[in-house]
C-alpha atoms as one frame of an Amber mdcrd trajectory, in Angstrom:
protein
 -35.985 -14.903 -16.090 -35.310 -11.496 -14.721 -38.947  -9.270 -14.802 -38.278
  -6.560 -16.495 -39.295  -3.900 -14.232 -36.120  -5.030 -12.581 -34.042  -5.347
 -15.831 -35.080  -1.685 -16.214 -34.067  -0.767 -12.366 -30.732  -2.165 -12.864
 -30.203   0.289 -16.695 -31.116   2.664 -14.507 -28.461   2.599 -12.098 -25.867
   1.662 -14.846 -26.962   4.513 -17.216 -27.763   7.221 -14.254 -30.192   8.550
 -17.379 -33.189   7.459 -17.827 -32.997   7.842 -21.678 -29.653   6.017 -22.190
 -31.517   3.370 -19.719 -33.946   3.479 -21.556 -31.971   2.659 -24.585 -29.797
   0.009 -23.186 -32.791  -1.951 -22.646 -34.200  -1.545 -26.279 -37.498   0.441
 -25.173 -38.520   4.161 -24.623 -37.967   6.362 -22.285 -41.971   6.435 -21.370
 -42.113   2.851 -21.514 -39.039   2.545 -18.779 -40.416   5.413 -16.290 -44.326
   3.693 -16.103 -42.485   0.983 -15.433 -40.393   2.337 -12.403 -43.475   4.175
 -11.696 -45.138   0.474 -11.143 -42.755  -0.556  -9.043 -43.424   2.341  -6.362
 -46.845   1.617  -6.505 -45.869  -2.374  -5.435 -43.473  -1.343  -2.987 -45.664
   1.648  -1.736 -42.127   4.146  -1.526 -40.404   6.086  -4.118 -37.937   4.472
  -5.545 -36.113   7.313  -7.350 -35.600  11.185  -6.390 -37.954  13.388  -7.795
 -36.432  15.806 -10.166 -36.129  16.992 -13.896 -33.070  14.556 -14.244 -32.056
  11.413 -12.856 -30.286  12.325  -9.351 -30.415   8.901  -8.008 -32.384   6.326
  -5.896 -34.249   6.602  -2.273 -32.863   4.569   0.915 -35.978   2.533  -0.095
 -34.633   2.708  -3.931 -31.284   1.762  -3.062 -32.524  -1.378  -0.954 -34.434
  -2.419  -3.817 -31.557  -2.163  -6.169 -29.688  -3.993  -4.237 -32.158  -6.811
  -4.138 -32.580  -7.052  -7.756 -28.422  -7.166  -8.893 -28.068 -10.308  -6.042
 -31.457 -11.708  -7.904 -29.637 -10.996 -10.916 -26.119 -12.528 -10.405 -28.280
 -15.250  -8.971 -29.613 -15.931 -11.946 -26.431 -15.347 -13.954 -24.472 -18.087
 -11.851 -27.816 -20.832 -12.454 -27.418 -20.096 -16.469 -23.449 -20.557 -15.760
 -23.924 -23.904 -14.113 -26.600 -25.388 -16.261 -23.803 -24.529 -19.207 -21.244
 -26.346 -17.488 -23.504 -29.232 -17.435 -23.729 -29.269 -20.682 -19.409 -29.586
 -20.857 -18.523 -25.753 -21.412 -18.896 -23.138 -20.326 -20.999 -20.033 -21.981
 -21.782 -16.603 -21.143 -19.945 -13.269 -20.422 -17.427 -12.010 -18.058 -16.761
  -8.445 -16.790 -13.145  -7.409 -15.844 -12.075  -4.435 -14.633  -8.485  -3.369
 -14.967  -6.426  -1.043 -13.200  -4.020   1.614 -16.493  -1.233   0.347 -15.607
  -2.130  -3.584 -15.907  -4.077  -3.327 -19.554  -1.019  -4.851 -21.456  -0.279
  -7.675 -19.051  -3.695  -8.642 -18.477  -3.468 -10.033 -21.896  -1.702 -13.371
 -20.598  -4.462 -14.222 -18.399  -7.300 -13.371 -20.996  -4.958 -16.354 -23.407
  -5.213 -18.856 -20.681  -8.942 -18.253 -20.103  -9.745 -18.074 -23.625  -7.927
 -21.271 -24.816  -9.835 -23.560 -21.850 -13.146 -21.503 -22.536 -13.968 -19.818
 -25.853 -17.436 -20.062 -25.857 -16.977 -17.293 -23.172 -16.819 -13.657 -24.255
 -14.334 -11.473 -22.196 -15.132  -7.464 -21.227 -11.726  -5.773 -20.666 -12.440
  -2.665 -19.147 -10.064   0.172 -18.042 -11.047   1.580 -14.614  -8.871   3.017
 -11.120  -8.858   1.241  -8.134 -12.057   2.739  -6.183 -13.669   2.163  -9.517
 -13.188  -0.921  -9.725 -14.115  -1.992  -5.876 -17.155   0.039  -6.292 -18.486
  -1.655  -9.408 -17.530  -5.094  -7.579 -19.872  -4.334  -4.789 -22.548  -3.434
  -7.041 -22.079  -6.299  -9.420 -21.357  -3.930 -12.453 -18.042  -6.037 -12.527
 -17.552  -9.450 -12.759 -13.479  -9.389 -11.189 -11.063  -6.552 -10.901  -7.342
  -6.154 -11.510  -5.362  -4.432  -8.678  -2.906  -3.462  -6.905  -2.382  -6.019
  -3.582  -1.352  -5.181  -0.006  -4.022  -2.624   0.574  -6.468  -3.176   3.499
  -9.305  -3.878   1.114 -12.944  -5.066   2.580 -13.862  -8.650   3.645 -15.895
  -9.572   1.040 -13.320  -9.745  -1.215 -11.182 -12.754  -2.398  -7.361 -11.459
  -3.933  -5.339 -13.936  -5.914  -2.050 -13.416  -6.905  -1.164 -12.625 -10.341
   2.224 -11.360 -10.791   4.688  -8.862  -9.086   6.654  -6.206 -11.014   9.482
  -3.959 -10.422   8.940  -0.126 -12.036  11.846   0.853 -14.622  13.082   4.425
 -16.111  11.855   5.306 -19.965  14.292   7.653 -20.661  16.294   8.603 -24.359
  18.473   6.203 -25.268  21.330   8.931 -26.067  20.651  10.954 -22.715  22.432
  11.129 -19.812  21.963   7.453 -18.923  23.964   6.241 -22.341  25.606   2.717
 -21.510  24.308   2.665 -17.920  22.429  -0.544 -16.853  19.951   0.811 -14.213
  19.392   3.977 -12.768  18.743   5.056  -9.230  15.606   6.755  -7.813  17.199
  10.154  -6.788  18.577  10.181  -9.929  15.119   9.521 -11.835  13.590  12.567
  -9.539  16.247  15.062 -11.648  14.405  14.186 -14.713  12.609  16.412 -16.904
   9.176  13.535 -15.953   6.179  12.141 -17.415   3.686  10.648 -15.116   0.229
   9.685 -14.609  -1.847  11.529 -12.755  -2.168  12.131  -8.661  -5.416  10.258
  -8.525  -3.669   7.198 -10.191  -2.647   4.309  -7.617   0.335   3.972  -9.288
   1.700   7.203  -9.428   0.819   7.034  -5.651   3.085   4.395  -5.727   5.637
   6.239  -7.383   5.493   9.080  -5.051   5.691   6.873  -2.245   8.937   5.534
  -3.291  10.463   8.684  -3.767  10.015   9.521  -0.486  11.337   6.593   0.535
  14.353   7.841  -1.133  14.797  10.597   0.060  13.620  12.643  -2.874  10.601
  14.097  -4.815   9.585  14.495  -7.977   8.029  17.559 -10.058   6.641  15.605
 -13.408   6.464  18.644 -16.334   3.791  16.620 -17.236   0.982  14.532 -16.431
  -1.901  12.259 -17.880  -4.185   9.559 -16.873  -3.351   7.318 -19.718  -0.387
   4.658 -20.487  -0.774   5.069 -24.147   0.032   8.993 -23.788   3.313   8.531
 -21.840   4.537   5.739 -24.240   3.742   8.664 -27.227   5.455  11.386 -24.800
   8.639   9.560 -24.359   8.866   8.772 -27.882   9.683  12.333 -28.748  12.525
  12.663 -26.768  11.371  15.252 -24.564  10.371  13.054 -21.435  11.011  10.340
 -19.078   8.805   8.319 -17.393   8.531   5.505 -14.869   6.167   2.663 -15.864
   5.611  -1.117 -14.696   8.190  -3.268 -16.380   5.224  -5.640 -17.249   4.371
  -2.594 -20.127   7.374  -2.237 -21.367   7.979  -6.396 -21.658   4.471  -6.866
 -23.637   4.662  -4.160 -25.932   8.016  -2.942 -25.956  10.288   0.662 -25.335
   9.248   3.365 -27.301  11.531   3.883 -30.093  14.674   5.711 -29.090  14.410
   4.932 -25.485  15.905   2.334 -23.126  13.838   0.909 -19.998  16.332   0.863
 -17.066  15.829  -0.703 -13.580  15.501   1.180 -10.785  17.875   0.687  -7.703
  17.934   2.243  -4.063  15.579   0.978  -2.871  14.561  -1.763  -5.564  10.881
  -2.332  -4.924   8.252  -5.133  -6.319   4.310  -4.955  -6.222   1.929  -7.000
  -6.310  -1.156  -7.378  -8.991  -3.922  -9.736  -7.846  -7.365 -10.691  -9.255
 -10.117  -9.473  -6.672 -13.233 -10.841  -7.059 -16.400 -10.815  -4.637 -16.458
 -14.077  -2.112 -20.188 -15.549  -3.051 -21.550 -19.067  -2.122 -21.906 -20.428
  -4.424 -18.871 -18.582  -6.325 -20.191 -18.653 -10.035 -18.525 -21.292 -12.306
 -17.182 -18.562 -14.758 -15.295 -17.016 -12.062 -14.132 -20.391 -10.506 -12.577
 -20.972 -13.895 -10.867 -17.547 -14.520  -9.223 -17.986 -10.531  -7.661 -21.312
 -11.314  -6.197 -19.261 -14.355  -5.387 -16.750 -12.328  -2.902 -19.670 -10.050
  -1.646 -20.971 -13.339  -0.517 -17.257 -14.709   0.829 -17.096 -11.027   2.948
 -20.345 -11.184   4.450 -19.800 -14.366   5.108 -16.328 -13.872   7.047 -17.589
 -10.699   8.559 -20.532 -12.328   9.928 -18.035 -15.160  12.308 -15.538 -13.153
   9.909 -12.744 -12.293   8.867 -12.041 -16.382   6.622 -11.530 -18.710   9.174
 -11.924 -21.442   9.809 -15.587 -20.140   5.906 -16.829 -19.803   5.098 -18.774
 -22.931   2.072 -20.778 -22.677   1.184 -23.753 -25.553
């Protein structure tokens, strides 16, 4: 329902290339430029800067662009409700997920699925500005996040869950037949963090501070997966969400230990864009969103507790 010449406008702001546009959209590169080339020529303005390479659109581009993703979700949200006319829901739904979230998120992809199947879920892994940026530009269909930050008005946040960070540390260390652990304490470690750039490590840093102390990780990554593998040698300790450690478990040899003074919760919401009319897909998954939120609530702050039928 979508011309094409727009189809093609959109690859090309996805891709940034015109030959992996090109390819996305199942024609050749040739094909895809005489067809952005047409466009000018209706429009009467460049729509692209002139270059060797793809180095991105013209204020008259970008206004363009932005007309043909609202024409598009537009259209996306009619083929949504005509399917829910029909008694179910169909079609395909985008989230974007902050590291840190990527093993809990799997609760509220069960709810959805069970009252939906006919609805194929996108888990993607992106930061925070990622995601918000995507959202914007309709790239993303919802976003996982951290709450509490002062994020623009056109977004809607819905609770998810809150979660307390705990200590990964070796189970015959230092912290042998303690319970919990204290922040100071944590600082002293020989650490294993995620990156500066991360939110959550921001997060981490912050509460350090707030402690009174600071830390000097011996090493870093951008990936949950590699810290889990890092403190399963021994070597390292880390501080992760407790929401990780309840869905997949400790690394072997380790022990996850709260972390006291100060004790500290966040919050994890769903952020989607506020539209009118809000698309049925994404009226469902925020209704599944306040169930996850309920029973997480009813169930003592964890993930450990939540079993759904």
């Amino acid at each position: 329902m979508l011309n094409r010449k727009y189809r093609y406008l959109i690859a090309l702001s996805r891709e940034k290339h015109f030959g992996r546009a090109a390819a996305s959209c199942n024609v050749s590169p040739s094909t895809l430029s005489a067809a952005i080339s047409d466009l000018e020529n209706e429009i009467g303005y460049a729509i692209v800067e002139r270059g060797k390479q793809f180095s991105g659109f013209t204020p008259e581009g970008l206004l363009l662009l932005d007309y043909a993703l609202r024409v598009s979700d537009s259209l996306t949200t009619l083929e949504q409700e005509l399917s829910a006319r029909r008694g179910k829901l169909t079609g395909h739904l985008r989230i974007g997920v902050i590291p840190t979230a990527l093993t809990a998120v799997a609760f509220l992809s069960e709810l959805f699925y069970k009252k939906h199947p006919e609805v194929t879920l996108e888990i993607l892994s992106h930061s925070t500005t990622d995601i918000l940026n995507r959202l914007t530009k309709f790239e993303l269909d919802a976003g996982i996040i951290y709450q509490g930050e002062p994020y623009a008005e056109s977004l809607t946040l819905t609770p998810l869950w809150q979660e307390p960070h705990v200590l990964i540390t070796p189970a015959t260390g230092q912290f042998k037949g303690r319970t919990s652990a204290t922040w100071e304490e944590a600082s002293k470690l020989r650490l294993c963090l995620l990156t500066p750039d991360m939110k959550n490590r921001q997060i981490i840093d912050s509460i350090f501070r707030a402690a009174g102390c600071e830390a000097h990780p011996h090493l870093e990554t951008n990936a949950i997966v590699s810290i889990l593998a890092h403190t399963a040698t021994g070597v390292w300790s880390s501080i992760l969400p407790k929401s990780v450690i309840e869905m997949i478990g400790a690394p072997h040899g380790t022990v996850a230990l709260p972390l006291t003074q100060p004790t500290r919760t966040w919050e994890i919401g769903l952020a989607t864009l506020k539209r009118d009319p809000m698309p049925p897909i994404l009226t469902a998954l925020i209704d599944e969103a306040k169930h996850l939120n309920e029973s997480f609530d009813k169930n003592e702050q964890s993930f450990d507790k939540i079993h759904f039928l």
